[in-house]
C-alpha positions in Angstrom: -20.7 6.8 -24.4 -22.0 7.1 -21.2 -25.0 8.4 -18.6 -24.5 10.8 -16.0 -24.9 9.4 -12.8 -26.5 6.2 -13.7 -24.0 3.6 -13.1 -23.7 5.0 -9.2 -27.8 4.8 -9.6 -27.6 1.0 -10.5 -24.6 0.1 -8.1 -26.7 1.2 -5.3 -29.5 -0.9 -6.1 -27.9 -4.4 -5.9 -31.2 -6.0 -6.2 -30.6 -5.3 -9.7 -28.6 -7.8 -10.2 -28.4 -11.9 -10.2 -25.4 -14.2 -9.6 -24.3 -16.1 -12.3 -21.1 -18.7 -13.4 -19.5 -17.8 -16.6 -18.3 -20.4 -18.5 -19.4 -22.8 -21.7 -20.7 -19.2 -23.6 -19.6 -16.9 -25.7 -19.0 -13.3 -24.4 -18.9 -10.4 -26.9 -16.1 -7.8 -24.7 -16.0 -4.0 -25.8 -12.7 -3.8 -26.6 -11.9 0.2 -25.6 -13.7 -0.1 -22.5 -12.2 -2.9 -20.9 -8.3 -1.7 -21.9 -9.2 1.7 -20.0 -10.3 -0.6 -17.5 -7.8 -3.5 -17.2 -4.9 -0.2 -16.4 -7.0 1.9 -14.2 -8.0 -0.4 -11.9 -4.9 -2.1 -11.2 -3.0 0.5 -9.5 -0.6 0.5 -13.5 1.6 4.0 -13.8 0.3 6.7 -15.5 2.2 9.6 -14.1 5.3 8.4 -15.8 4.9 7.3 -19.2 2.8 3.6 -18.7 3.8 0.5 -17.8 3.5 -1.8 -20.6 4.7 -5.0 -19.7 2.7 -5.2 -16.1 -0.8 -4.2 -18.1 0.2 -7.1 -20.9 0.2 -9.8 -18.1 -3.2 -8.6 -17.3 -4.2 -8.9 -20.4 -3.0 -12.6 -20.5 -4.4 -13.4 -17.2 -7.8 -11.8 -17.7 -8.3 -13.6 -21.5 -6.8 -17.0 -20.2 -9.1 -17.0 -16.9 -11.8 -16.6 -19.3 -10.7 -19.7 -21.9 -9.9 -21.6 -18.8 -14.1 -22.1 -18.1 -14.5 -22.6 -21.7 -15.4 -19.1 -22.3 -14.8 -17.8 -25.8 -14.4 -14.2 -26.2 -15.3 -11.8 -28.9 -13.2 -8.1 -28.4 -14.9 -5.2 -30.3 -13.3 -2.1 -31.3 -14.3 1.3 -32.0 -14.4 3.0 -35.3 -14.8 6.6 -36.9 -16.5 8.9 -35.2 -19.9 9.5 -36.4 -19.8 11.9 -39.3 -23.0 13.6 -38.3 -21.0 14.9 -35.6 -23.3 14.5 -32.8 -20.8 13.5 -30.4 -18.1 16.6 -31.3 -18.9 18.6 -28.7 -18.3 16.1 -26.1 -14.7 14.9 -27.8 -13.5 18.4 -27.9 -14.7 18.8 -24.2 -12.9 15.4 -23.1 -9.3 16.6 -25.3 -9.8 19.7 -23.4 -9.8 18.2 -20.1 -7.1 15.6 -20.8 -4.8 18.4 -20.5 -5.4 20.1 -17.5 -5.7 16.4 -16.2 -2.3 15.7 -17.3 -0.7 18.7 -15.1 -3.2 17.4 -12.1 -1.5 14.3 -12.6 2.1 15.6 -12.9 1.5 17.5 -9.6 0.2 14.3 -7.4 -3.6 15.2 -8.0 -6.0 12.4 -8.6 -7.0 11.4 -11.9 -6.6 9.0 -15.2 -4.9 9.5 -18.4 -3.9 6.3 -20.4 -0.3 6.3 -21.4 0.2 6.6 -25.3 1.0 2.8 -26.5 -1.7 1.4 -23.6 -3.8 1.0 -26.7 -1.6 -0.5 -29.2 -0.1 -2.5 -26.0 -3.9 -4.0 -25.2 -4.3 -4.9 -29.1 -1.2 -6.5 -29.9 -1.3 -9.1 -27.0 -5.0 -9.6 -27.5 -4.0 -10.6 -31.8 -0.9 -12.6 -29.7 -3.5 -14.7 -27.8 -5.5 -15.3 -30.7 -8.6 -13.8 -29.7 -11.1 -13.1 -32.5 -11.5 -9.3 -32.6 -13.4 -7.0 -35.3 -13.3 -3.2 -35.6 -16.5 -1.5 -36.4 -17.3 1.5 -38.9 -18.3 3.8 -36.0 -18.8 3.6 -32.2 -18.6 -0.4 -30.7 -22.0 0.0 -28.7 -24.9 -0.7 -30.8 -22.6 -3.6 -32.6 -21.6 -5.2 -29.2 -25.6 -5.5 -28.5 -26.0 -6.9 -31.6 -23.1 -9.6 -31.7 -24.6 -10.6 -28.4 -28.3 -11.2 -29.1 -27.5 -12.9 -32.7 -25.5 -15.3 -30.0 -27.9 -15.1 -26.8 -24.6 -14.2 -24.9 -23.5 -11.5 -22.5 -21.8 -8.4 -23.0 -18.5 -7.5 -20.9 -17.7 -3.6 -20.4 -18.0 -0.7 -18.3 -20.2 1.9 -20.0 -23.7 3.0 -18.2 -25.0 2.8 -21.3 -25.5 -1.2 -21.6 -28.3 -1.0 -18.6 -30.4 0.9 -21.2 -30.1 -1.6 -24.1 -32.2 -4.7 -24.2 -29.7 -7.5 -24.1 -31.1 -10.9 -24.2 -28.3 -13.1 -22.2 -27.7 -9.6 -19.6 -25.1 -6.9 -19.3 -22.1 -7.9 -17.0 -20.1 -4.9 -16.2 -16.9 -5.6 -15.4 -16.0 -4.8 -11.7 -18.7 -7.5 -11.4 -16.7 -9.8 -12.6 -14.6 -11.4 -10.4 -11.8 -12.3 -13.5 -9.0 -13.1 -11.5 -9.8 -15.9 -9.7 -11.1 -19.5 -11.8 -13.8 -21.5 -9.5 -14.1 -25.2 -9.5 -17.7 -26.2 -10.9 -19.1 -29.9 -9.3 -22.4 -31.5 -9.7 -23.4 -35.3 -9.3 -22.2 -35.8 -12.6 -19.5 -33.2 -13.7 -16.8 -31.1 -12.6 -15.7 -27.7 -13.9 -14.3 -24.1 -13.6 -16.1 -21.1 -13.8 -16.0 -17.3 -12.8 -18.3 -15.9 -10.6 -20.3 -12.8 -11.8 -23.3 -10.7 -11.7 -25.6 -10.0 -14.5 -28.0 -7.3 -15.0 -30.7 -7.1 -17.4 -33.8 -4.8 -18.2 -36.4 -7.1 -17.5 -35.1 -7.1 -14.2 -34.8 -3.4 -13.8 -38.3 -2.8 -15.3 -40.0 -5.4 -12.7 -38.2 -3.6 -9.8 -40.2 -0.3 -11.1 -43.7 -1.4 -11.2 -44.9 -0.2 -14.8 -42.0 0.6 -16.1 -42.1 -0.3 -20.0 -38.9 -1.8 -21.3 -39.7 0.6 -24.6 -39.5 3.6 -22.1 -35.4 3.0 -20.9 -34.2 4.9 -24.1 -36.3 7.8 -23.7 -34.7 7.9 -19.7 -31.4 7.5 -20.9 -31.6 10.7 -23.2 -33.2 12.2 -20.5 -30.5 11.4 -17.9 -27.7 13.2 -19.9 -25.4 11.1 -22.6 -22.8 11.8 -24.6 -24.9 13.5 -27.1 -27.3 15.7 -24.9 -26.5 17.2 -22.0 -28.7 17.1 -19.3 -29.0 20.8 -19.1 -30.9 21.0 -21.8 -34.2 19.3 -20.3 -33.7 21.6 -17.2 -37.0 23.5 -18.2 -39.0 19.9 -17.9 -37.0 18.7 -14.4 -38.6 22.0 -13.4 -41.6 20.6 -13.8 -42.0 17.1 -12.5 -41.7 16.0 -8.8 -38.4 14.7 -7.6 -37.8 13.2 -4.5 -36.0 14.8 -1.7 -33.1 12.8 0.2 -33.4 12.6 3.6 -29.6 12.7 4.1 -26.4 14.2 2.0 -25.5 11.1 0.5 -28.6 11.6 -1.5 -27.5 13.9 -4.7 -29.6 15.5 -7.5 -28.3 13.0 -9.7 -30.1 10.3 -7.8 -33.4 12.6 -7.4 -33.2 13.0 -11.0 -33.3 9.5 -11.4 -35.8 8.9 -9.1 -37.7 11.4 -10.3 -37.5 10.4 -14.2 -38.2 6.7 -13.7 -41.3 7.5 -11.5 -42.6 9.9 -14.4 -42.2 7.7 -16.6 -43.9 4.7 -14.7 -47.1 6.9 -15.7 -46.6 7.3 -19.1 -49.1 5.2 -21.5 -46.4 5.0 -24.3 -43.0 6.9 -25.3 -45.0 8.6 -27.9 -47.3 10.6 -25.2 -44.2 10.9 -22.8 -42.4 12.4 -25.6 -45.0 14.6 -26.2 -44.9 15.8 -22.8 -41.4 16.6 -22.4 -41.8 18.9 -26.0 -44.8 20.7 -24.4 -42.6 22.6 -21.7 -41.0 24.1 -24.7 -42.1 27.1 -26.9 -44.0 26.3 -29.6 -41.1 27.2 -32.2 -38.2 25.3 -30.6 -40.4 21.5 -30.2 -39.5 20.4 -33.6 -35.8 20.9 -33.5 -35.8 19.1 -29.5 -38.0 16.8 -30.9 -35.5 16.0 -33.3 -32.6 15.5 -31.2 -34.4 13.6 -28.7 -35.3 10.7 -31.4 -31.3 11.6 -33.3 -30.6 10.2 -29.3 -33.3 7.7 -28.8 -31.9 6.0 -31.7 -28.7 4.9 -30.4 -30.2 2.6 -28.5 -32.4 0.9 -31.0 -31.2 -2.3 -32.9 -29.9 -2.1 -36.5 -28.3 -4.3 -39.3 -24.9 -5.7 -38.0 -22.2 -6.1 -40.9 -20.1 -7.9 -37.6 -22.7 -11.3 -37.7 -21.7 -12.1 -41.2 -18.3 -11.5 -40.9 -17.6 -13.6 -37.9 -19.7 -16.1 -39.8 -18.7 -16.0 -43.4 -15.4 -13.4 -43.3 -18.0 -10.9 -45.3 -16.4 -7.3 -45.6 -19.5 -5.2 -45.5 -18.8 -1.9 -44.3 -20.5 1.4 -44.2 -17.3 3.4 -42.8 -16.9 5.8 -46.4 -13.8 8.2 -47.1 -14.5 12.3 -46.2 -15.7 12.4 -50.7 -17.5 9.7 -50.0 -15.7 7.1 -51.8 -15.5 3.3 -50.7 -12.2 2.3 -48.9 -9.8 0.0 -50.7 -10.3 -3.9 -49.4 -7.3 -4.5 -47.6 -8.1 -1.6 -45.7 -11.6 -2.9 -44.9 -9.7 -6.4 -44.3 -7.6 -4.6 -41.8 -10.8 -2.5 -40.6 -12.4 -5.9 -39.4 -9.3 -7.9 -38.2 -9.2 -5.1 -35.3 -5.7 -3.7 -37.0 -6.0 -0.5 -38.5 -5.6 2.7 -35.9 -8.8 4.9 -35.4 -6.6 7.7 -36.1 -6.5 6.1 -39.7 -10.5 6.1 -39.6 -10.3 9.4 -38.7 -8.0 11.2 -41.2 -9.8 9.3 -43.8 -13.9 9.4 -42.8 -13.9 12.9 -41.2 -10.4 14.4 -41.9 -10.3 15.4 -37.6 -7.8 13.6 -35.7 -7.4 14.6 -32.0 -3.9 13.8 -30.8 -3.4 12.1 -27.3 -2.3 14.5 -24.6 0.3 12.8 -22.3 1.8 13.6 -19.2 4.3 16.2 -20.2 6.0 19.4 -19.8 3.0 22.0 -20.8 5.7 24.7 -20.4 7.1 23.2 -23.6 5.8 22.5 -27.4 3.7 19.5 -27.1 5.2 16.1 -27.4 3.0 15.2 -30.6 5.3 18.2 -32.2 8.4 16.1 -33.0 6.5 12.8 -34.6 4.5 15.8 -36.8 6.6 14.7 -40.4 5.4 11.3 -39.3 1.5 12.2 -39.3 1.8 14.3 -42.2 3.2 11.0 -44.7 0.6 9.1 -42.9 -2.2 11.7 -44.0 -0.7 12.3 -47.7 -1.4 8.1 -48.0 -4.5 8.3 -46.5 -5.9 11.1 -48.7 -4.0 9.9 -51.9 -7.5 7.8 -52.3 -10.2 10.3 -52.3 -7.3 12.4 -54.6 -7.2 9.8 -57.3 -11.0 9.0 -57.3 -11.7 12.8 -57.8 -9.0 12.8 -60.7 -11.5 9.8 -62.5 -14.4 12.6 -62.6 -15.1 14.8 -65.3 -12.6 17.9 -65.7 -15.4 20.2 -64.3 -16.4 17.9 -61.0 -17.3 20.6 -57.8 -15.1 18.1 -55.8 -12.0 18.2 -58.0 -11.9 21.9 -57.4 -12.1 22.2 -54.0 -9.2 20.0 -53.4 -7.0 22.9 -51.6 -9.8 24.6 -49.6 -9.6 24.1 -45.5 -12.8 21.5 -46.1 -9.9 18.8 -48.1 -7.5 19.1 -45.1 -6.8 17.3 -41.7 -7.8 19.1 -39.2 -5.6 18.1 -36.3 -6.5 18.8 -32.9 -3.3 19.3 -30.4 -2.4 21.5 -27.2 -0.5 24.9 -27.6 0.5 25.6 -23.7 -2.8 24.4 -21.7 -5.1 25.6 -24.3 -6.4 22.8 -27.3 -6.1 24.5 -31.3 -6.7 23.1 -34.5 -3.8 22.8 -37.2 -5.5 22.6 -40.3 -2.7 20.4 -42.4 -3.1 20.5 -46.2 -2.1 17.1 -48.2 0.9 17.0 -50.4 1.2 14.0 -52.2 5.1 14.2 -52.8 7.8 13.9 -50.1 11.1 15.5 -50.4 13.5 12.9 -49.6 10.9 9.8 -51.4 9.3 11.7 -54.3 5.6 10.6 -55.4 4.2 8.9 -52.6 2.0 5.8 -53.1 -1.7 6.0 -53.6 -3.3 4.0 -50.3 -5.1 1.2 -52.8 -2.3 0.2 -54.6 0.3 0.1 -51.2 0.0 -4.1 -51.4 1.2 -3.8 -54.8 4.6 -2.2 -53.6 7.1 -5.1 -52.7 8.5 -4.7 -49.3 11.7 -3.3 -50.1 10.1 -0.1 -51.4 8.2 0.2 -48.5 10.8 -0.4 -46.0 12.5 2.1 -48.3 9.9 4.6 -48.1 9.1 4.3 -44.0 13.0 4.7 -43.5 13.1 7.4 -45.6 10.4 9.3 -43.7 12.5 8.4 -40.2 15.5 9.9 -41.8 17.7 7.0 -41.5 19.0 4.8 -44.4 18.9 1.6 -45.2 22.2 0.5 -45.2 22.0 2.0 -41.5 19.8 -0.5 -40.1 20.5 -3.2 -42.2 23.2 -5.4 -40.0 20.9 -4.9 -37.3 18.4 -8.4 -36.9 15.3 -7.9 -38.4 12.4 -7.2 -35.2 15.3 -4.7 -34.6 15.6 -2.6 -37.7 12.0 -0.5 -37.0 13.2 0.3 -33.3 16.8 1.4 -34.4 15.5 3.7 -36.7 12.9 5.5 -34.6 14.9 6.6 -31.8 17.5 7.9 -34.0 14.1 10.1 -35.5 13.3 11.0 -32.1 16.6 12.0 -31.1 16.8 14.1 -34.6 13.7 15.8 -34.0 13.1 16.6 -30.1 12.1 19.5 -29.4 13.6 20.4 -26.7 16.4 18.2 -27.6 16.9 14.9 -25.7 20.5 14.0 -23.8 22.5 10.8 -24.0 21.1 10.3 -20.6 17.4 9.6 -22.3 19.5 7.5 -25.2 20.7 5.4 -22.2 17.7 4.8 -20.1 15.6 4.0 -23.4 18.4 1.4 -24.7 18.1 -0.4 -21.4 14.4 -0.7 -21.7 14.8 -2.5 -24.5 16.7 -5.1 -22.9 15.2 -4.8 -19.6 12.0 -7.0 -20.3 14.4 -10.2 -20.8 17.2 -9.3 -18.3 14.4 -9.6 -15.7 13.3 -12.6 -16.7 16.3 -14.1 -15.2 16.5 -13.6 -11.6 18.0 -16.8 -10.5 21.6 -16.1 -10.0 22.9 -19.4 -11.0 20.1 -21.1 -13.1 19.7 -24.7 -12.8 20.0 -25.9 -16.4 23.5 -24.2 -16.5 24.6 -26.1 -13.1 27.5 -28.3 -14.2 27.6 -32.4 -13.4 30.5 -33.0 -10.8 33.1 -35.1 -12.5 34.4 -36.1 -9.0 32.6 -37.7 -5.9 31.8 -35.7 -3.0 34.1 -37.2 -0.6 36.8 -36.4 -3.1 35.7 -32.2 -3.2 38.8 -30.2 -1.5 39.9 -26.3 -2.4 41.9 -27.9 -5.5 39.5 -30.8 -6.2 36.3 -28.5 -7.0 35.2 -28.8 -10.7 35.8 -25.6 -12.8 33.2 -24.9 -15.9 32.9 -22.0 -18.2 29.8 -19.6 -17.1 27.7 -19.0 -20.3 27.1 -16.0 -21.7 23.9 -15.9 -21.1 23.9 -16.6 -17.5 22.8 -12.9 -15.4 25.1 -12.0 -12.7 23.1 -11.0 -9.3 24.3 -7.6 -9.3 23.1 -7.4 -12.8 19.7 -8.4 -11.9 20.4 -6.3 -8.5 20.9 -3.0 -10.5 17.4 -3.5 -12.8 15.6 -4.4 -9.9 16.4 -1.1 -8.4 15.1 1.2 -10.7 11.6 -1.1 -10.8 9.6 1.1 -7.8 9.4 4.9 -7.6 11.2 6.6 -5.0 9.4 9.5 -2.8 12.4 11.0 -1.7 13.4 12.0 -5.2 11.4 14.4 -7.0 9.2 14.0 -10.1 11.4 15.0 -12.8 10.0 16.7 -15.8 12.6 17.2 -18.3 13.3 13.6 -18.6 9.3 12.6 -18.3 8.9 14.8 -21.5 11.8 13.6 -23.1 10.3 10.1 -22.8 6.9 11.4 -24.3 8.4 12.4 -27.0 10.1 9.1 -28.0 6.4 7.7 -27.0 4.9 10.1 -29.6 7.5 9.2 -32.1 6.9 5.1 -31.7 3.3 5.7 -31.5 2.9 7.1 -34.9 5.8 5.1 -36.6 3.8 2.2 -36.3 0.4 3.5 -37.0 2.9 4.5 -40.6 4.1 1.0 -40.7 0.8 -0.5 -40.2 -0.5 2.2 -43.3 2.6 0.7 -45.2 1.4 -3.3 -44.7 4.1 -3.7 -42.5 6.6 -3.8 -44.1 8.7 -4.2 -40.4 7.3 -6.4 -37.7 5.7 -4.7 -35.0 8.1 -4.0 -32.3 7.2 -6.3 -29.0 5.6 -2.9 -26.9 5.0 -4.9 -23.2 8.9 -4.8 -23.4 9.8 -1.6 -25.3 9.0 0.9 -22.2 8.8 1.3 -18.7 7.8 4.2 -17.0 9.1 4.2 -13.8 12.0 2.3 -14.7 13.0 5.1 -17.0 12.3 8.1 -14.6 14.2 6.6 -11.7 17.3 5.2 -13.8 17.0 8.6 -15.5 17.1 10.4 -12.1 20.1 8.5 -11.1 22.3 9.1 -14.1 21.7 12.7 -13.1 24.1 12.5 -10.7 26.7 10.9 -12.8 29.6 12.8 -13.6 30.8 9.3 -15.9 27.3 8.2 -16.8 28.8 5.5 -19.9 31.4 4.1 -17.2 28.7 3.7 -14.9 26.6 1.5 -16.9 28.8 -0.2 -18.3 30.3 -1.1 -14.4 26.9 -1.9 -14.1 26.4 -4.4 -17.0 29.4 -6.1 -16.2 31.4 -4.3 -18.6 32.9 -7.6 -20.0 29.8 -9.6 -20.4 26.9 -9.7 -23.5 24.7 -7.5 -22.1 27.5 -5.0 -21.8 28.6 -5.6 -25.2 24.8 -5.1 -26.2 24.5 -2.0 -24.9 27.4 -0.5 -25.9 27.1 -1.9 -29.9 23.5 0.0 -29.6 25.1 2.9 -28.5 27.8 2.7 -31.0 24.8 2.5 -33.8 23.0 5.6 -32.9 25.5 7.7 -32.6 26.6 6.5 -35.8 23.7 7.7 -37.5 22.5 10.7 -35.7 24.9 13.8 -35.9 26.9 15.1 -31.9 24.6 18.5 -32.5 20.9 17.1 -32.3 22.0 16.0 -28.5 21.2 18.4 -25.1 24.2 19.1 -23.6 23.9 17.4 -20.2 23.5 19.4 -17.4 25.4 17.8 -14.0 23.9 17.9 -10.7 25.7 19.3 -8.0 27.0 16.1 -6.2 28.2 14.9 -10.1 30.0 18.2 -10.9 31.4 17.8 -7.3 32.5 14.1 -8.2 33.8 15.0 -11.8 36.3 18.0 -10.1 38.0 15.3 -7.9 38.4 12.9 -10.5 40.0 15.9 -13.1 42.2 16.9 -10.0 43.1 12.5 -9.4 43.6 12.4 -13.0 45.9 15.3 -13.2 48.1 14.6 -10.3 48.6 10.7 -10.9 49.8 11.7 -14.8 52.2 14.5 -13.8 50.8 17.5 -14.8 49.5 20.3 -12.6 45.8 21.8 -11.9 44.7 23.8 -14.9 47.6 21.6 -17.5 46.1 21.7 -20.5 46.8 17.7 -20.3 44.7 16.9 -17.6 41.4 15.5 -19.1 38.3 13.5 -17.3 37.2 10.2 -17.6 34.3 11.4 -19.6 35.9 12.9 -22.1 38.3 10.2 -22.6 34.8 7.8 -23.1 33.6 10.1 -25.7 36.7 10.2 -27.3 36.8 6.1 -27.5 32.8 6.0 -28.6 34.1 8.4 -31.4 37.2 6.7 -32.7 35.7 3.3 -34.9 35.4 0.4 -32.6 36.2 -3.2 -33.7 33.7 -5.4 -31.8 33.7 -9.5 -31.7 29.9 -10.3 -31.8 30.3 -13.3 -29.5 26.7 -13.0 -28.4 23.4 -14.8 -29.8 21.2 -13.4 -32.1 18.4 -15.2 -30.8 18.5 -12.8 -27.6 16.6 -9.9 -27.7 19.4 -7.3 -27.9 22.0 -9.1 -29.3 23.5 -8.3 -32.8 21.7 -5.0 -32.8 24.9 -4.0 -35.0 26.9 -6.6 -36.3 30.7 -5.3 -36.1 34.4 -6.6 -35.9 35.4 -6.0 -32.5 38.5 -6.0 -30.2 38.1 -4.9 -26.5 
């Protein structure tokens, strides 16, 4: 939610607000606001696919600054959308702008669009820290307000809409809290940290506007524009109040409105005669319908029962979130619903059956990246939809509801971008699958033991189990969604995107090493100083473990974007694809109860790292020799990478591959080494003999390859595929 123009209105008036020190409270946080926040305004990626691991040590930092002055935190989480949809028209406007903001984006234009797994990113380290979190049936704003006064705390966000609501203990938005750095607290008889901020509350805007009734600020918020009226509609009754006129151009309508509105409303005796005013610029015959949508707004900034206070109290499951029949969801979805866990997507599909997909920075020449993970969505919406199915089936033979089950009203209406243009899929449920058979109904998934659903999730990935199942376990749900997103891009993805994903996996961990001789490995000299010569130097065996420099060297030069090279698209949308394919996986797995454990996401991707190493391979002629060179072809991580390698292309068929398309400089490079190859072996330009390096790599990936797994399984990569091996 938010007002137009009002948080520039309030920023300008500092007097608004009162320094404070945080610490010894409780603070309830709204959860979507500050993740949006906590990327944008810290300079994170967004043109190139996220970067996960920098936004996850903010995360860290921001929640252990706050613990650090005793501060205990409360994140809240949106739900559904409201089913009365109020808000749709604003949704569908936001999906529509998303896209044109992603090829802004693409083409260096200003702008914001959170990478795909940013969300599941911001929830997973927040459960990792152990921060108590709850998810509420609908939208977080009216619950956050709540939480807070049942616990005379603050609120932490950044939505305009917390200066209209009457929060006891003050609304701290969060660019006025200065998170980062911990102060030292000392009085004659204690010492202690705390953050400095600045709070704002209502009382304190109402006393800086003589008159101003506290009752009046949700009647000025509606009036101001929101999220569920536009301000153009109460253009006939700006028409006919006196606004201010700025004596320079720094001073906009927006701020004349806003001057304008609050100086009305200083006049007014009571909301009900200022309400009555703004419906008597209006014929006769429309006042009753703007009457109504003026109170259907007014409410949302009233106080109502909270379900969130006894459940942080007593763990009670209260919920008004229903399914689209109006059925009540199963309890270990509701215990999921609270705990933060379960993806709004979920809420979605099952409350309103409208999902809107995320809109990524892509190629919008091509399908959208959302098209390949589509067999995903559709098993997650046949789960989903299996419980309003088998409620209807308990009805009498003749129920309305039992025969409308396969009219456009029972089916998921997704919303996802053809070209630049949004459309809605309508996608009707089948409740069978054609490689798993009858799928499970959603309230009896907990029942299943884990093999079946490990079964059934692999099943819907297309791989098998016996593919996955040498690989170590956190490793198993990766392995088996990029060989699905390799099987079903669209365009197809080259080895090259293989590669650069595989060494994001192992990326986060090799970078955590950048000592090039750590000191626990440094041997103790077995001879005395004096005694050290050429020959008299101690010899030791290097573990496997250690990282070489030029190891670390070759990571930590794919880490920063170059701006000589250009912005490559293919392998961007290649990326968002396997983005898409992850993201909905797990919202599957999570469906499933988890049958895998959630794949550590601050080290599955990196954006930049990816488009630059992808850039680079490019112009390879002998891409596999060059990594491997690069690796240290000998050592684990080479082993690593080349055992992964070995495992998807085990799985996934030569045919769902691009054929890679060589630059210039590497078809130039590949010609001299054919022509070195050919001369050194005898046989003459053109010999049908004469063969490159890189065919004579593909031909050794092919043949079966006997590997000694003389690495740990305790690293991250290690073991992905366990096999016999000679090198």
């Amino acid at each position: 939610m938010g007002i137009l123009g009002f948080t520039s209105f309030i920023e300008d008036n500092p007097h608004l607000f009162t320094d404070c020190r945080l610490h010894n409270t409780r603070v309830v946080i709204d959860g979507n606001n500050l993740c949006y926040r906590l990327y944008f305004d810290n300079d994170l990626d967004v043109k190139h696919g996220g970067e996960y691991g920098q936004f996850a040590d903010l995360i860290r930092l921001f929640f252990n600054n706050l613990r650090a002055c005793h501060v205990e935190p409360y994140v809240i989480y949106d739900g559904a959308y409201e089913s009365n949809d109020h808000k749709f028209a604003t949704t569908l406007d936001r999906s529509k702008r998303r896209i044109l903001l992603s090829e802004t984006i693409a083409l260096d234009g200003p702008g914001n669009l959170l990478p795909a797994l940013a969300s599941a990113t911001f929830k997973q380290v927040v459960s990792s820290l152990g921060v108590r979190c709850a998810q509420c049936d609908y939208e977080a704003d009216r619950e956050v307000v709540m939480l807070a006064n049942s616990w005379n705390c603050p609120v932490i966000s950044v939505d305009s809409d917390f200066f209209i609501f009457n929060i006891r203990a003050g609304y701290i938005p969060l660019n006025h809290l200065y998170w980062r750095s911990v102060c030292k607290r000392k009085t004659s008889d204690q010492e202690g940290p705390y953050l400095k901020a600045q709070v704002y509350t209502v009382d304190n805007f109402c006393s800086s506007f003589d008159g101003l009734q506290v009752e009046m600020l949700p009647l000025l918020g509606t009036l101001m524009g929101n999220d569920y009226l536009p301000v153009t509609l109460w253009q006939p009754f700006y028409s006919q109040i006196k606004l201010p006129k700025g004596n320079n151009v720094f001073f906009s309508k927006r701020y004349a409105r806003a001057y304008g509105l609050i100086s009305w409303l200083q006049e007014r005796e009571s909301v009900e005669d200022a309400l009555q005013t703004v419906l008597s610029v209006f014929r006769k015959s429309e006042r009753e319908d703007y009457k109504m949508m003026i109170q259907s707004s007014m409410v949302v900034y009233t106080f109502f029962k909270s379900y969130l206070v006894d459940y942080f109290s007593s763990g009670n499951l209260l919920c008004r979130l229903l399914t689209h029949d109006g059925y009540p969801l199963p309890d270990w979805v509701l215990q999921n619903i609270r705990q933060g866990a379960m993806p709004t997507m979920c809420l979605n599909a099952l409350a309103n059956h409208r999902v809107f997909l995320h809109t990524q920075i892509e190629d919008l020449t091509q399908p959208s990246a959302n098209t390949c993970s589509l067999p995903i969505r559709v098993t997650i919406y046949n789960i989903l939809l299996s419980h309003d199915e088998s409620q209807v089936l308990q009805e009498i033979p003749k129920s309305p509801k039992k025969s409308s089950r396969h009219t456009k009203e029972f089916c998921v209406q997704e919303y996802d971008r053809i070209g630049k243009d949004l459309k809605k899929t309508f996608l009707r449920p089948e409740y069978e699958s054609s490689t798993h058979g009858c799928l499970p109904n959603l309230a009896v998934v907990p029942t299943l033991c884990e093999e079946d659903r490990k079964t059934l999730l692999l099943d819907v990935l297309g791989v098998k189990v016996e593919d996955v199942s040498q690989s170590p376990p956190h490793l198993q749900f990766t392995s088996a969604v990029v060989c699905y997103w390799i099987q079903h891009a669209h365009p197809k993805v080259s080895f090259i995107h293989l590669y650069c994903v595989l060494l994001c996996f192992i990326r986060h961990d090799i970078l955590a090493c950048q000592d090039p001789l750590p000191a626990d490995v440094l041997p103790e000299p077995t001879v005395p100083i004096s005694q050290y010569g050429k020959k008299g130097k101690h010899t030791w065996t290097v573990p496997k473990s250690w990282l070489p420099k030029t190891v670390s060297a070759f990571f930590n030069k794919f880490q920063k974007g170059s701006k000589t090279r250009a912005f490559d698209m293919e392998g961007v949308h290649g990326f968002a694809q396997f983005q898409s394919c992850m993201q909905y996986a797990i919202y599957l797995n999570k469906v499933l109860c988890e049958p895998f454990p959630q794949p550590d996401l601050p080290g599955l991707f990196s954006g930049i790292f990816s488009h630059e190493l992808y850039k680079e391979m490019k112009n390879k002629a002998d891409v596999l020799s060059w990594v491997m060179s690069a690796l240290g072809k000998t050592s684990q991580m080479a082993e690593d990478f080349y055992r992964s390698v070995t495992v998807v292309r085990q799985i996934v068929p030569e045919e769902s591959f691009a054929t890679k398309q060589l630059s210039k400089t590497a078809r130039k490079k590949q010609k001299r080494r054919e022509n070195s190859a050919a001369s050194s072996s005898g046989y003459g330009e053109g010999s049908s003999s004469s063969s490159s390096v890189d065919a004579e790599d593909l031909k050794e990936m092919e043949a079966p390859v006997d590997v000694v797994a003389s690495c740990s399984l305790e690293n991250k990569f290690a073991g992905l595929l366990s096999l016999d091996c000679d090198n």
